[in-house]
Residue, then its C-alpha position, 0 to 999 in steps of 0.5 A: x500500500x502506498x502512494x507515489x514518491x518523488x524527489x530526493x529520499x529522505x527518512x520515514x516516518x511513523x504517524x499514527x494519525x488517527x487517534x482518541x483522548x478523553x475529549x472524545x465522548x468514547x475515550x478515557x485516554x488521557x494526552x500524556x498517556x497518550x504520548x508515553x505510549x505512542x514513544x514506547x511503540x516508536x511512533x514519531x507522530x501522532x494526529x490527535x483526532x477527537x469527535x468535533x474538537x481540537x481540545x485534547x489535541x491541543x493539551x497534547x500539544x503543550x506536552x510534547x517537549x515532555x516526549x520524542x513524538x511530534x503532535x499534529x492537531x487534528x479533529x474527526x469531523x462529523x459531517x452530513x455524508x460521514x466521518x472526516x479526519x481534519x490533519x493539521x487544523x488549529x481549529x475544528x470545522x463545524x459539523x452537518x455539513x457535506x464531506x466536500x464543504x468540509x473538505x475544502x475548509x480544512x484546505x483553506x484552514x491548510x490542513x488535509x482531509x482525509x477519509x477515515x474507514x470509508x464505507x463502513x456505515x455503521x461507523x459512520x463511514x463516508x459513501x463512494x458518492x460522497x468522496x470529493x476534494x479530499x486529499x487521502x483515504x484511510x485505507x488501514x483501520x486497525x478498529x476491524x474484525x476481518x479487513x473486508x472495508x480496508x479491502x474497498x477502501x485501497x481498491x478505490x484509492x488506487x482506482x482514484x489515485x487518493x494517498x493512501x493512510x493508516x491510522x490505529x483509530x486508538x481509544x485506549x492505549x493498547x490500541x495506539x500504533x497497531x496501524x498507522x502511516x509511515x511518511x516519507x519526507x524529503x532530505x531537506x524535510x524534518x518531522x515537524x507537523x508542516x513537514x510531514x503534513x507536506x510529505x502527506x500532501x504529496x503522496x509520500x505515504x504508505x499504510x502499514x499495520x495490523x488488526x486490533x484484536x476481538x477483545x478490543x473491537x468488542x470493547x468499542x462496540x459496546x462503549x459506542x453503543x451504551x453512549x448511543x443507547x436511548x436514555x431510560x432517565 
């Protein structure tokens, strides 16, 4: 899996860029362990994605001269057609909006919007249709049983010629890393936020990983599904 590269070649690095703290309403994980995780399994950057905000995002942000990875801000943005990972904004883009209006304010703002688990509609996943002016696919989940989505996902990023990501979708430390993006930057690149965010926008990237296990993908379910569960109060 991967895209095109072009120039000189320089190091690759890791970017788990789809990632959850406990400003996500199914999270509980808290920045800093975050971050000690994501250098424990030699990640070199992480996008910090929460549900409709860039506030755990942010308190990474102020922690990471603590730890040897970069943190890029970043949201998952809940638009009209489906889920949309916003790379490298400061703020987050309003939701219940169309995915191609939601794309282009996270190109205005410069960051890079990519589609996370395409086509998997219970996770709220982004039809073929709805796929416009986007600047990658999430062709690796980790969050998933048997890889039948991701399948899809790289077969319509080759057939439309999108970068192609990976991204752990982590709620939980154990979780954190499993799948990710590794990116290869330019000599004159280093592994700053703007830098990577270039390499991405090029087409430098590859998805790599693996699945997460029956146990953690059950766990999520039923995390989801008590938040979406009707209240009895």
């Amino acid at each position: 899996m991967g895209g095109p590269v072009s120039g000189a070649v320089g190091r690759t690095v890791r970017v788990d860029i789809h990632c959850h703290t406990a400003a996500s309403y199914d999270s509980q994980l808290l920045p800093e362990r975050l971050l000690a995780r994501a250098e424990a399994v030699g990640l070199d950057a992480v996008v910090v994605t929460d549900h409709d905000t860039v506030q755990g995002a942010h308190v990474a942000t102020d922690l990471a001269d603590d730890f040897d990875v970069t943190v890029i801000v970043g949201c998952e943005v809940s638009t009209a057609e489906g889920h949309l990972l916003a790379l490298g904004v400061d703020e987050a883009p309003p939701p219940d909006e169309p995915l191609s209006r939601t794309a282009h304010r996270i190109r205005d703002a410069g960051g890079l919007a990519v589609v996370p688990h395409p086509f998997q509609r219970s996770r709220h996943g982004a039809s073929a249709d709805a796929i416009e002016g986007v600047g990658g696919i999430e062709v690796y989940n980790a969050l998933t049983l048997v890889g039948l989505r991701n399948a899809q996902a790289e077969r319509f990023a080759r057939e439309h010629g999108y970068p192609m990501f990976g991204g752990s979708d982590a709620h939980r430390t154990t979780g954190l890393g499993l799948a990710a993006t590794e990116v290869t930057l330019r000599p004159d690149q280093l592994p700053t936020q703007e830098d990577i965010l270039a390499a991405m926008r090029d087409g430098r990237t590859a998805a790599v990983g693996r699945r997460t296990s029956t146990w953690q993908y059950v766990t999520k379910l039923v995390a989801t599904a008590r938040y979406n569960a009707p209240s009895l109060l």
